[in-house]
PyMOL Python script that loads the backbone (N, CA, C, O; Angstrom):
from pymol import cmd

cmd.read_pdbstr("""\
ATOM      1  N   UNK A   1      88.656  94.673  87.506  1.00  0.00           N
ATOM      2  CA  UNK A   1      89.613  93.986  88.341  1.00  0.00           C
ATOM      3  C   UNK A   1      89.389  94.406  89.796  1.00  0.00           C
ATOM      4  O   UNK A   1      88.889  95.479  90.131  1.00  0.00           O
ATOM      5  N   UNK A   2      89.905  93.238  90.803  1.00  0.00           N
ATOM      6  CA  UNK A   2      89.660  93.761  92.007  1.00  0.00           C
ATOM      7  C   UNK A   2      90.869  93.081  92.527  1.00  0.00           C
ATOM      8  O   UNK A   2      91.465  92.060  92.182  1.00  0.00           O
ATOM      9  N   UNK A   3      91.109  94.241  93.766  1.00  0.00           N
ATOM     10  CA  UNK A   3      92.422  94.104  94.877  1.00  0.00           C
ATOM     11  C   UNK A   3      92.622  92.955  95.430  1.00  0.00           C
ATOM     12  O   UNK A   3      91.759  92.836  96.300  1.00  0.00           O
ATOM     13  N   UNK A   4      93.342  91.969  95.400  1.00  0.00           N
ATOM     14  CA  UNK A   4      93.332  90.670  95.794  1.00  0.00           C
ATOM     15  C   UNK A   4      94.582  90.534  97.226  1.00  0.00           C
ATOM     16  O   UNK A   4      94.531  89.677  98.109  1.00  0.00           O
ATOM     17  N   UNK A   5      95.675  91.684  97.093  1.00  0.00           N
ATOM     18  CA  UNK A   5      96.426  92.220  97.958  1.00  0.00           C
ATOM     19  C   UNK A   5      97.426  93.222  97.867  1.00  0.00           C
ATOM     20  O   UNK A   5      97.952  93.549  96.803  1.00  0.00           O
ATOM     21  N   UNK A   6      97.746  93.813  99.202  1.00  0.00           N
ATOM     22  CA  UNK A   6      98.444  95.258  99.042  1.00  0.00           C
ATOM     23  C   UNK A   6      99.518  94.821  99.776  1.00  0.00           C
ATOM     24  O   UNK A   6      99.211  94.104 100.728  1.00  0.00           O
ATOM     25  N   UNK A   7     100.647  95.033  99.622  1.00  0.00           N
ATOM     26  CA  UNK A   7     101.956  94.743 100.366  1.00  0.00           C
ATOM     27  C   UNK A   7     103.172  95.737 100.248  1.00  0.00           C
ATOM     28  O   UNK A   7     103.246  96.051  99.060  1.00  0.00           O
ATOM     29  N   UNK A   8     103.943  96.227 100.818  1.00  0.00           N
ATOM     30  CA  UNK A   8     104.870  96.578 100.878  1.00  0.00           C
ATOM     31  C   UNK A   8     106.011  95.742 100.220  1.00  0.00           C
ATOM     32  O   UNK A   8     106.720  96.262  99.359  1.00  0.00           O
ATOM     33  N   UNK A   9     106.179  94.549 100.589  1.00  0.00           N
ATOM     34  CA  UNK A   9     107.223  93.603 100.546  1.00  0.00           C
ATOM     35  C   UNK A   9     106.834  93.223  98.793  1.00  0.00           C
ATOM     36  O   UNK A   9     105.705  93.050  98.333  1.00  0.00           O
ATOM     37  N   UNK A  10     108.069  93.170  98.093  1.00  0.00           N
ATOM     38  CA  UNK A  10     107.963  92.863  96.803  1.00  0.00           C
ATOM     39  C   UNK A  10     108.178  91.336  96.585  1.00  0.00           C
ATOM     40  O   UNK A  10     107.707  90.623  95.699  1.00  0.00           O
ATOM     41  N   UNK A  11     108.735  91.119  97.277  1.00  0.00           N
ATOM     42  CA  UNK A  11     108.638  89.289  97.262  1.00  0.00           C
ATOM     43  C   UNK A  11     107.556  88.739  97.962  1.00  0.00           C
ATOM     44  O   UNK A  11     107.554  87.511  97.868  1.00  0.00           O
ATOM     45  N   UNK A  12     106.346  89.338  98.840  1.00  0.00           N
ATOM     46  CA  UNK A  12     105.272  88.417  99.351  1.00  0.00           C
ATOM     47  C   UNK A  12     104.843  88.790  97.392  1.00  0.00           C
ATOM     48  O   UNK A  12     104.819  87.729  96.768  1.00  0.00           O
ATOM     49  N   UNK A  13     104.563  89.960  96.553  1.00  0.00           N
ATOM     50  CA  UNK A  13     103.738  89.979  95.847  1.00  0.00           C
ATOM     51  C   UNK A  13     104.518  89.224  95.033  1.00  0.00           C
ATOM     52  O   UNK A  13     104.161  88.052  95.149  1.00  0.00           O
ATOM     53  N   UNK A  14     105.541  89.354  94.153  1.00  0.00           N
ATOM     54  CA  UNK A  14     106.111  88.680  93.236  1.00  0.00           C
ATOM     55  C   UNK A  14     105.862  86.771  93.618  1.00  0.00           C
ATOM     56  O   UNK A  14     105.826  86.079  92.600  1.00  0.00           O
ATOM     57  N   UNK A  15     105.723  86.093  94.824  1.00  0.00           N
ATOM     58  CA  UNK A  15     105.411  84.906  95.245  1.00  0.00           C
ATOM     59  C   UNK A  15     103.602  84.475  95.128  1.00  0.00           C
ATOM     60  O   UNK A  15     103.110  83.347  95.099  1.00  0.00           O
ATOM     61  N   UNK A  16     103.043  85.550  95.090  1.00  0.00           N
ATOM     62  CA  UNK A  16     101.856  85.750  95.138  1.00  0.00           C
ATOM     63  C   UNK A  16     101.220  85.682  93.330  1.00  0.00           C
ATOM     64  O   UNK A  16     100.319  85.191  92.650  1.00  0.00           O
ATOM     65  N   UNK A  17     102.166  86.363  93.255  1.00  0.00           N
ATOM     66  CA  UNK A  17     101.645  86.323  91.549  1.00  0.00           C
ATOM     67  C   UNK A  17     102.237  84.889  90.741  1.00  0.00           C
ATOM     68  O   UNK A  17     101.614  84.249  89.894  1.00  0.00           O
ATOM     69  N   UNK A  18     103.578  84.601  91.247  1.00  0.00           N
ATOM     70  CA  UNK A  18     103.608  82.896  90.582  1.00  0.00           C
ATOM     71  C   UNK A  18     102.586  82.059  91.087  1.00  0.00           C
ATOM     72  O   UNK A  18     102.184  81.165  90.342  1.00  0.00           O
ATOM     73  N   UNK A  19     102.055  82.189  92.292  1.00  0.00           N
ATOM     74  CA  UNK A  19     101.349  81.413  92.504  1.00  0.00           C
ATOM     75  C   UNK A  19     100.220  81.402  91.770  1.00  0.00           C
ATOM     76  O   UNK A  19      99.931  80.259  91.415  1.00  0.00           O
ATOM     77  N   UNK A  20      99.495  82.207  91.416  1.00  0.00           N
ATOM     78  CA  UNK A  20      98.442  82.490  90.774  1.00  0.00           C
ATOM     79  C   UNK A  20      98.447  82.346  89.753  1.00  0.00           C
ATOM     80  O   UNK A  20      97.524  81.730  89.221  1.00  0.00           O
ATOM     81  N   UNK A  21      99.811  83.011  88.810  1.00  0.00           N
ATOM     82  CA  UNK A  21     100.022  81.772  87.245  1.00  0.00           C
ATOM     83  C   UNK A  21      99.774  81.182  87.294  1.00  0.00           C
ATOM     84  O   UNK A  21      98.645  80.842  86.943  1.00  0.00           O
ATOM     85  N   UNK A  22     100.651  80.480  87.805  1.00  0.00           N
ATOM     86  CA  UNK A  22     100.845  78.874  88.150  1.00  0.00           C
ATOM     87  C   UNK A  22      99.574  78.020  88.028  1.00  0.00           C
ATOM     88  O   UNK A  22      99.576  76.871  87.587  1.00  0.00           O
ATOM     89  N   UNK A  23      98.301  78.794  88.531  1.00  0.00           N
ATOM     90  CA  UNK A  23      97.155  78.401  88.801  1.00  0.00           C
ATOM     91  C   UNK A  23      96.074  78.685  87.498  1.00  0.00           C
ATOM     92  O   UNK A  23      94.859  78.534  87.622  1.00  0.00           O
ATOM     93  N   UNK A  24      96.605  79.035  86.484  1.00  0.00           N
ATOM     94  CA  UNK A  24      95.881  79.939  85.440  1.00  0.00           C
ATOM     95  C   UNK A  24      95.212  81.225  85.445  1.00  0.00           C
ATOM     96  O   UNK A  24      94.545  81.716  84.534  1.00  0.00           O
ATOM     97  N   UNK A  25      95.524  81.795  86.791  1.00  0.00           N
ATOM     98  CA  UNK A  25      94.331  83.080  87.092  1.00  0.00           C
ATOM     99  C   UNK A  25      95.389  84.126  86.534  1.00  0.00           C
ATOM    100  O   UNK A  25      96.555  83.729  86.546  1.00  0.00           O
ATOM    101  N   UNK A  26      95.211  85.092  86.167  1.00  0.00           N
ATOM    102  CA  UNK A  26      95.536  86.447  85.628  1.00  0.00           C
ATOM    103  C   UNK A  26      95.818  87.099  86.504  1.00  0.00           C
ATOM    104  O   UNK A  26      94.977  87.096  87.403  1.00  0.00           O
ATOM    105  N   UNK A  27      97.016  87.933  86.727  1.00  0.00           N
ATOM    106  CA  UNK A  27      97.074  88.629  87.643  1.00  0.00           C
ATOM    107  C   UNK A  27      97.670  90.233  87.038  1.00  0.00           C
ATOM    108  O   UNK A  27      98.135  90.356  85.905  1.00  0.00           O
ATOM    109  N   UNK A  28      97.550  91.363  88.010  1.00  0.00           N
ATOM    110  CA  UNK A  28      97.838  92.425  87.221  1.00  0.00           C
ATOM    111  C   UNK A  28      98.446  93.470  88.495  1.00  0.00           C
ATOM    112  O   UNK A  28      97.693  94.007  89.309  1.00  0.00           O
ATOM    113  N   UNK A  29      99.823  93.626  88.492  1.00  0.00           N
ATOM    114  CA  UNK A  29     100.467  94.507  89.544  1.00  0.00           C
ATOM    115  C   UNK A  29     100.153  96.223  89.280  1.00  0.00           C
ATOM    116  O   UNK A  29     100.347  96.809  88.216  1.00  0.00           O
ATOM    117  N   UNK A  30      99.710  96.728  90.335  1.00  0.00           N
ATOM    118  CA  UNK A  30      99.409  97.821  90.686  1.00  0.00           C
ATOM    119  C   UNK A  30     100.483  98.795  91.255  1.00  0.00           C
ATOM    120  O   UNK A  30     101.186  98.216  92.083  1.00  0.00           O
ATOM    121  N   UNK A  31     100.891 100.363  91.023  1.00  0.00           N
ATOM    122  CA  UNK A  31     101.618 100.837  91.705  1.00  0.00           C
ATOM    123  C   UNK A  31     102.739  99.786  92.040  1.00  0.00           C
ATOM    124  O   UNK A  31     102.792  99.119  93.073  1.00  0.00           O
ATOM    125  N   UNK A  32     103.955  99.737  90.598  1.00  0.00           N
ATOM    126  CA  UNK A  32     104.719  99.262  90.885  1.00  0.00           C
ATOM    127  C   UNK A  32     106.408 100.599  90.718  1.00  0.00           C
ATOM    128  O   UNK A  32     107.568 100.649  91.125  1.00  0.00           O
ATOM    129  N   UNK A  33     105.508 101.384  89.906  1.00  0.00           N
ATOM    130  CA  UNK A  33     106.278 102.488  89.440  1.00  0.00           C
ATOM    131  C   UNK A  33     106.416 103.457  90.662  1.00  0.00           C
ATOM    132  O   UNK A  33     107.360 104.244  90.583  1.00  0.00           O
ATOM    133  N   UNK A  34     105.669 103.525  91.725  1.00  0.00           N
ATOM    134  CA  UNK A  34     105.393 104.494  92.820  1.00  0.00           C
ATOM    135  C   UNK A  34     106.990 104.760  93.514  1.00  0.00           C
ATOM    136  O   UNK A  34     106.955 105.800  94.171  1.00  0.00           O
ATOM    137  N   UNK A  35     108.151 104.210  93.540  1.00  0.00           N
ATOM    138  CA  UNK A  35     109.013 103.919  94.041  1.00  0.00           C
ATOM    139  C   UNK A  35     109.824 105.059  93.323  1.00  0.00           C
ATOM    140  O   UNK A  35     111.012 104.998  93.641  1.00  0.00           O
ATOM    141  N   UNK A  36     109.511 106.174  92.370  1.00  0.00           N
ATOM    142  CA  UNK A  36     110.211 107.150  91.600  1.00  0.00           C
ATOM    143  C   UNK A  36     109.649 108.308  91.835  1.00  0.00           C
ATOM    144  O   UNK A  36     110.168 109.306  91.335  1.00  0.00           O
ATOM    145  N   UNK A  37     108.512 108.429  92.616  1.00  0.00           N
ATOM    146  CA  UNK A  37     107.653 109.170  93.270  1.00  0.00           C
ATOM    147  C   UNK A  37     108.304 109.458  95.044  1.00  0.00           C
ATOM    148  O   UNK A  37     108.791 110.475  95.538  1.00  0.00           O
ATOM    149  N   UNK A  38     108.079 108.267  95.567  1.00  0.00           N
ATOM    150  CA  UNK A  38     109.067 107.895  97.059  1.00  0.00           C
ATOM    151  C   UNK A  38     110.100 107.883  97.083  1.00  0.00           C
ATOM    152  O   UNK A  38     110.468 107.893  98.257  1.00  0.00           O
ATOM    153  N   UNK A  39     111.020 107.862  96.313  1.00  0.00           N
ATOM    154  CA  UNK A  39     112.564 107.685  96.394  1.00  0.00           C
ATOM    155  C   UNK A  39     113.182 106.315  96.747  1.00  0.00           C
ATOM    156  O   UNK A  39     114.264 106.315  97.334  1.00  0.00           O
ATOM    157  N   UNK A  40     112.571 105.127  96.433  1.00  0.00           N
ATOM    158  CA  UNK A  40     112.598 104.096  96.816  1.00  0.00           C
ATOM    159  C   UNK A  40     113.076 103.665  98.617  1.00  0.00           C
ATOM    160  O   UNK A  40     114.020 102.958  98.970  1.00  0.00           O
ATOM    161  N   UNK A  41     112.228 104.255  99.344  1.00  0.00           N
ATOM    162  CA  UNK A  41     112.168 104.106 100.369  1.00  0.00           C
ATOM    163  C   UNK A  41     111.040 102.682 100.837  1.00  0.00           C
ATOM    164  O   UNK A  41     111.005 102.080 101.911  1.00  0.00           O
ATOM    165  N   UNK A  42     110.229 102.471  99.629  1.00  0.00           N
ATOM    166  CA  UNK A  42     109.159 101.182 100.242  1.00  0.00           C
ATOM    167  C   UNK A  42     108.299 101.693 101.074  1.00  0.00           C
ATOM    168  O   UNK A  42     108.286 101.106 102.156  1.00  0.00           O
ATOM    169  N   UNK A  43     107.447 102.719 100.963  1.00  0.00           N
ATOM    170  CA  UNK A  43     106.406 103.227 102.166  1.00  0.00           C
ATOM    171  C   UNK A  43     105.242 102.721 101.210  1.00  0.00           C
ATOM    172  O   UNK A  43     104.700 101.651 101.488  1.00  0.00           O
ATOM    173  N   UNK A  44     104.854 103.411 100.146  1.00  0.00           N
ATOM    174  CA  UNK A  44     103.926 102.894  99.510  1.00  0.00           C
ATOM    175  C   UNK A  44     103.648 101.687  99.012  1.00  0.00           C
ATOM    176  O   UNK A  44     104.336 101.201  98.115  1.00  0.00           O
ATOM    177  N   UNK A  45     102.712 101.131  99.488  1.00  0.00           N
ATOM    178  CA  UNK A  45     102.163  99.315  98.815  1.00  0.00           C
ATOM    179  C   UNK A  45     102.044  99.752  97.547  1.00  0.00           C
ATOM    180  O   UNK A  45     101.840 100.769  96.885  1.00  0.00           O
ATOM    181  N   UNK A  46     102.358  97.988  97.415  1.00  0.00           N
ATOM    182  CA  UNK A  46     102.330  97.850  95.631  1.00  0.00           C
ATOM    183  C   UNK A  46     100.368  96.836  95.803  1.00  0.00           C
ATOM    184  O   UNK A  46     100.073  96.239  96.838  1.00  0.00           O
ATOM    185  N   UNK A  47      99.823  96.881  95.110  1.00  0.00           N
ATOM    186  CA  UNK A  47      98.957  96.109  94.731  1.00  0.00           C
ATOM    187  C   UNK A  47      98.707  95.266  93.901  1.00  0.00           C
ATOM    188  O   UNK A  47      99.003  95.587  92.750  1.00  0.00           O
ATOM    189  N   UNK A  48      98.004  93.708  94.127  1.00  0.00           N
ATOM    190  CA  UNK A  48      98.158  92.990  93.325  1.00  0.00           C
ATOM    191  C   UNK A  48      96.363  92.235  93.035  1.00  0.00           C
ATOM    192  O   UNK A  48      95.697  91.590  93.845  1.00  0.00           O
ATOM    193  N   UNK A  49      96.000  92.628  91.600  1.00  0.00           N
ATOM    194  CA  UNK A  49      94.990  92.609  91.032  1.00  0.00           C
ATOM    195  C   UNK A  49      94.542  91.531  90.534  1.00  0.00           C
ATOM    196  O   UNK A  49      95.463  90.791  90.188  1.00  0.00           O
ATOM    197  N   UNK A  50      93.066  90.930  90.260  1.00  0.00           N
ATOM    198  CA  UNK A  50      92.821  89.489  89.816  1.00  0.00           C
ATOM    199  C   UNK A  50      91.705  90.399  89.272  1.00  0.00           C
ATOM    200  O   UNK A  50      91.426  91.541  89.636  1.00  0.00           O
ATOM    201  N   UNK A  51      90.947  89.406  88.026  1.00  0.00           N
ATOM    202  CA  UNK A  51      89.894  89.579  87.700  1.00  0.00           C
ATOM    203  C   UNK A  51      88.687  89.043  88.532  1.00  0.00           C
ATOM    204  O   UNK A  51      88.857  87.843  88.746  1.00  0.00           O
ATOM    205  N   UNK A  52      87.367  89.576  89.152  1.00  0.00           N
ATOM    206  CA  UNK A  52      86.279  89.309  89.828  1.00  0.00           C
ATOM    207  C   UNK A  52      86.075  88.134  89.633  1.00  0.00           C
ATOM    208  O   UNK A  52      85.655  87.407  90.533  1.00  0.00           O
ATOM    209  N   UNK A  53      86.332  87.698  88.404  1.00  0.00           N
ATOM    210  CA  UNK A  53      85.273  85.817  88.532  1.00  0.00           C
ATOM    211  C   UNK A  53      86.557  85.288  88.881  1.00  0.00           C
ATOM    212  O   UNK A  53      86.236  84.116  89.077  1.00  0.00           O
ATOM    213  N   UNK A  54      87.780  85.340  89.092  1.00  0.00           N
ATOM    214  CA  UNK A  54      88.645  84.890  89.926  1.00  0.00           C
ATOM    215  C   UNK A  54      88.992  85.020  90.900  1.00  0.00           C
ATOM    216  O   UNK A  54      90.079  84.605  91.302  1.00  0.00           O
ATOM    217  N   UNK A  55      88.120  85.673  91.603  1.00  0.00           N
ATOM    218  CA  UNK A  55      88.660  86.441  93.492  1.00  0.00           C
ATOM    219  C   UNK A  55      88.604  85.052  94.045  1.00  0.00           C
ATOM    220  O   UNK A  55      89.665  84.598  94.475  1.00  0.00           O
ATOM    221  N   UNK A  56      87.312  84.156  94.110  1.00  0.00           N
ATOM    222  CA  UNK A  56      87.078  83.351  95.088  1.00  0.00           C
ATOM    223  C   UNK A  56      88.291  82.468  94.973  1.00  0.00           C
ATOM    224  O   UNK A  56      88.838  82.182  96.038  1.00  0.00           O
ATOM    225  N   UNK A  57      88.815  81.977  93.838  1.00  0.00           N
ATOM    226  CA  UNK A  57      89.840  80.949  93.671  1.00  0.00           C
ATOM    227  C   UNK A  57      91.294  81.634  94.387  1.00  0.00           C
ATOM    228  O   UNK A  57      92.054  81.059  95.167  1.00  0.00           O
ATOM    229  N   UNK A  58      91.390  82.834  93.933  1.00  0.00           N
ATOM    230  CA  UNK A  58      92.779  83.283  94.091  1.00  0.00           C
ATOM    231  C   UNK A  58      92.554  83.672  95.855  1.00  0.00           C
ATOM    232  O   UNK A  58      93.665  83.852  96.355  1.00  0.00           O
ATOM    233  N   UNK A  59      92.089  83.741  96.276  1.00  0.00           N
ATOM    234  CA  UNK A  59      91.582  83.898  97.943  1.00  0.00           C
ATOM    235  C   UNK A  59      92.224  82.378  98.765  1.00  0.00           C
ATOM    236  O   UNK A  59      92.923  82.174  99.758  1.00  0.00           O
ATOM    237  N   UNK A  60      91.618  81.600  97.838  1.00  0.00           N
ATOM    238  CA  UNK A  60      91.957  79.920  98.462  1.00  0.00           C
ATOM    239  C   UNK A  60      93.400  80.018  98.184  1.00  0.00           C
ATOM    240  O   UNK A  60      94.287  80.019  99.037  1.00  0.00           O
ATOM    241  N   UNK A  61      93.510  80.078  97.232  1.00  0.00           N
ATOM    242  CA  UNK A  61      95.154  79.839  96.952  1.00  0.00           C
ATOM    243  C   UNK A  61      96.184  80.464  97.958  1.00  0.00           C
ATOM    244  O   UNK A  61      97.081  79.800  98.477  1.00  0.00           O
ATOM    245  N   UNK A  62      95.894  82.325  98.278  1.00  0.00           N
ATOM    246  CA  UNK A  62      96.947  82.836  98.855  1.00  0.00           C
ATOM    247  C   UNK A  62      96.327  82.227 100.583  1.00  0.00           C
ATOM    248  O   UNK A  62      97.161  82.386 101.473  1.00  0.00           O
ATOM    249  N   UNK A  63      94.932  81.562 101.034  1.00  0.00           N
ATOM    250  CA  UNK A  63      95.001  81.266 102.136  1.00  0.00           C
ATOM    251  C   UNK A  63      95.645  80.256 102.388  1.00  0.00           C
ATOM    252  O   UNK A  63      96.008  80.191 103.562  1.00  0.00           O
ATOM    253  N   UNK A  64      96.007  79.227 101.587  1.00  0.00           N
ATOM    254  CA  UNK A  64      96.315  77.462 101.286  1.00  0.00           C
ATOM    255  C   UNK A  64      98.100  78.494 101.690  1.00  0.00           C
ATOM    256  O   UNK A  64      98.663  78.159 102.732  1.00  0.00           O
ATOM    257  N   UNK A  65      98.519  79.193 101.153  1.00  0.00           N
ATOM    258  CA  UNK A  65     100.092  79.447 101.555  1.00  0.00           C
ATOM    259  C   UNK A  65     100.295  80.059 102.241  1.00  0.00           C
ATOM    260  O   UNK A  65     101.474  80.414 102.225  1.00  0.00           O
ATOM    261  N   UNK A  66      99.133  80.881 103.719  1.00  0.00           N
ATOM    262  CA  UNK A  66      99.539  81.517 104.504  1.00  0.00           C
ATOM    263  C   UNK A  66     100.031  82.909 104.049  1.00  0.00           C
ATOM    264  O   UNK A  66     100.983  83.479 104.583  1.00  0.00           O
ATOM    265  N   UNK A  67      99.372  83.374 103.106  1.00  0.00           N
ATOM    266  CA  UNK A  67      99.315  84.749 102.734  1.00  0.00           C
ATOM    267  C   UNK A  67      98.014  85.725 102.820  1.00  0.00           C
ATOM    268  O   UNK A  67      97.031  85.420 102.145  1.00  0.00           O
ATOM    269  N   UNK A  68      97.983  86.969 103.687  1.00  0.00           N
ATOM    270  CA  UNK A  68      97.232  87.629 104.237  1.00  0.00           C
ATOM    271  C   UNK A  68      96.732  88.232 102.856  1.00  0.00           C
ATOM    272  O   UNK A  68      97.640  88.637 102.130  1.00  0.00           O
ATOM    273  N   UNK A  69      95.153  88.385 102.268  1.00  0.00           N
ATOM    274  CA  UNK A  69      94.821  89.114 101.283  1.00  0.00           C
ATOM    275  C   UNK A  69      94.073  90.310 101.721  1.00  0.00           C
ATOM    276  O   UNK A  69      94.007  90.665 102.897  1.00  0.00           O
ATOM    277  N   UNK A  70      93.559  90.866 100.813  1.00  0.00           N
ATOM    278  CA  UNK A  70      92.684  92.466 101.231  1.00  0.00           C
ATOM    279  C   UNK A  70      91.252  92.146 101.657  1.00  0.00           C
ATOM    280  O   UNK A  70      90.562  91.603 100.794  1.00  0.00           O
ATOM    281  N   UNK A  71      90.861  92.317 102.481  1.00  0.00           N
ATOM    282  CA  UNK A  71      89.409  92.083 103.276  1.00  0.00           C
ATOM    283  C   UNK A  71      88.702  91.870 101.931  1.00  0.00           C
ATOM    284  O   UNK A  71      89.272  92.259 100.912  1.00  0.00           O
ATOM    285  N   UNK A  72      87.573  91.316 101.862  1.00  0.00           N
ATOM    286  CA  UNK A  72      86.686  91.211 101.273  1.00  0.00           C
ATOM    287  C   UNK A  72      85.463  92.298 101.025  1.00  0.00           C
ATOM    288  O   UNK A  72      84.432  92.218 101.693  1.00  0.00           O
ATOM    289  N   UNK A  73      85.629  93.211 100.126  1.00  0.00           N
ATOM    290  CA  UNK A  73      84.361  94.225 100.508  1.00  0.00           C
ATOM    291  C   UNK A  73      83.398  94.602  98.948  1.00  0.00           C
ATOM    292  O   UNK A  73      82.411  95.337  98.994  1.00  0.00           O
TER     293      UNK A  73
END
""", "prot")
cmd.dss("prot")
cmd.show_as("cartoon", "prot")
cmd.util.cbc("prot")
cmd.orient("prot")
């Protein structure tokens, strides 16, 4: 799996991941538990995961809604 985006905000990711249902691609949230670690303060990003033969699609998708993804590397 690879990083498709890192956010703080739980509603860009939770919007991010219907979208990507929605689309048939698989998605898989990262560091969602970290918030029992922080004290739920929200400093640490949550990450949101796609499988490799789905990066290129799920890239179009979060660009088509004006959602910033993780550089390409």
């Amino acid at each position: 799996m690879k990083e498709l985006l890192r956010s703080n905000d739980p509603t860009v990711i939770a919007f991010a991941s219907a979208l990507l249902q929605g689309e048939g691609i698989g998605v898989f949230e990262m560091d969602v538990h970290m918030s029992v670690l922080e004290g739920s303060v929200g400093v640490l990003p949550r990450r949101l995961m796609v499988v490799e033969k789905d990066m290129f699609l799920a890239r179009a998708i979060m660009r088509d809604n004006d959602i910033v993804t993780t550089d390409a590397s």
